[in-house]
C-alpha positions, 0 to 999 in steps of 0.5 A: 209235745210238738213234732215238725219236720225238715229235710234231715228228719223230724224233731219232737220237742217235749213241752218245757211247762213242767219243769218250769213249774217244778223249778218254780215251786221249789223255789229255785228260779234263782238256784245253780243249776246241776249238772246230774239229776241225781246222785247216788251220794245225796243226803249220806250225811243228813242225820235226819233223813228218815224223819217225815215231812209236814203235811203241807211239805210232803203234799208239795213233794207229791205234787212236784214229784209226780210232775217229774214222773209224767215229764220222765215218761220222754226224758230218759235223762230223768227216768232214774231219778224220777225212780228215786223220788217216787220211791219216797212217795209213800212217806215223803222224808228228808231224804226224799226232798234233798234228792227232789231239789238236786232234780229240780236244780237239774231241771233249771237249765234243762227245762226241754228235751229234744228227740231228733229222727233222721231219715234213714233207710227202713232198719231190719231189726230193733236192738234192745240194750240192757244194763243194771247196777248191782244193789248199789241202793243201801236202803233195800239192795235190790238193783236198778235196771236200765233198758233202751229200744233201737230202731235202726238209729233211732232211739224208740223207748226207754225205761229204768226200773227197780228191780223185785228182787234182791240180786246175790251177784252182778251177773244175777242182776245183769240176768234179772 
């Protein structure tokens, strides 16, 4: 990460190596790339995406995906998808390695993210917003929240989490 400052305000710039390795070793230097991460639709038609990878593949996917997991930590573009991948880690499987390709396609033309501050007058108050899907996952049902901190005009945090429970309603999601 680097940080530098102008006149308009101060710029951090996430470090571009990870995704780069990432691409890298997938093997997708010379891929299209995507315009989304991820999709909630990849791998419906894959018949055998349960079935395990090698050991060689599943360490790869380890590898790639934890990559993706400290890079999400400044990227919230990648924060749900990183949730997705690293939902697989336990017994990386086919499904798990179509949905690290589409992150990695994502990744090759969007190797950096960059957080830009303008000046602005100290704000009274931070603003937090919240949304979630409702069991939108056909594995487990359980829902996926999104939350991003405010301070004044700026973006201060963000995070994107599965939720615990089961929700029986939209509204029991949006209150979980």
């Amino acid at each position: 990460r680097t940080i530098s400052w102008n006149a308009s305000g101060f710029h951090w710039h996430t470090d571009p190596k990870h995704s780069e390795r990432i691409v890298e070793q997938l093997g997708l230097t010379q891929g299209k790339p995507s315009d989304v991460p991820g999709s909630k639709s990849v791998g419906k038609t894959v018949t055998t995406r349960l079935e395990p990878l090698s050991e060689e593949d599943a360490a790869s996917y380890a590898s790639n995906a934890g990559s993706g997991l400290f890079h999400a930590l400044d990227r919230p573009d990648l924060q749900f998808t990183v949730g997705r991948l690293m939902s697989h880690m336990s017994c990386p499987n086919e499904l798990g390695q179509l949905c690290l390709k589409l992150f990695g396609r994502y990744l090759i033309d969007k190797t950096e993210c960059v957080w830009h501050y303008e000046y602005q007058p100290l704000p009274e108050c931070l603003a937090v917003l919240g949304d979630s899907d409702w069991a939108t996952n056909e594995e487990h049902r359980r829902s996926v929240d999104c939350v991003h901190e405010y301070f004044g005009r700026h973006l201060w945090d963000t995070s994107s989490s599965t939720q615990d429970l089961v929700a029986t309603s939209s509204g029991v999601a949006e209150f979980y």
